[in-house]
C-alpha angles and dihedrals in degrees: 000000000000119000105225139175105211087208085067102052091090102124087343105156118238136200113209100225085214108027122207134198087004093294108126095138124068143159140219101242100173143350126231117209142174123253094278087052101260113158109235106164137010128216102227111193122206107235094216108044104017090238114154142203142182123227154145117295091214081058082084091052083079106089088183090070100023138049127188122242118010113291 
């Protein structure tokens, strides 16, 4: 399991551990919180081909399906 402070994702890099459609590297682009600044969900933007999604930020915490940094 990766240890992770949500407050830090910002433009953290990502590996995806299974890549699909030829995305494996991918970027935090924003942060999305509640009103007492809890992060919530996270914006991850695929390198190659600029796709984004929004997710979970605890969906990093699997280190069956993320890495940290680009490997």
């Amino acid at each position: 399991m990766n240890r992770l402070n949500p407050r830090k994702l910002l433009l953290s890099k990502w590996t995806a551990a299974a890549p699909q459609n030829r995305e494996k590297h991918f970027l935090v682009t924003e942060l999305f919180c509640d009103e007492e600044g809890t992060v919530l969900e996270i914006e991850l933007q695929a390198v190659m081909t600029k796709r984004s999604q929004k997710l979970a930020w605890q969906v990093l915490q699997n280190d069956q399906s993320w890495q940290m940094g680009w490997r």
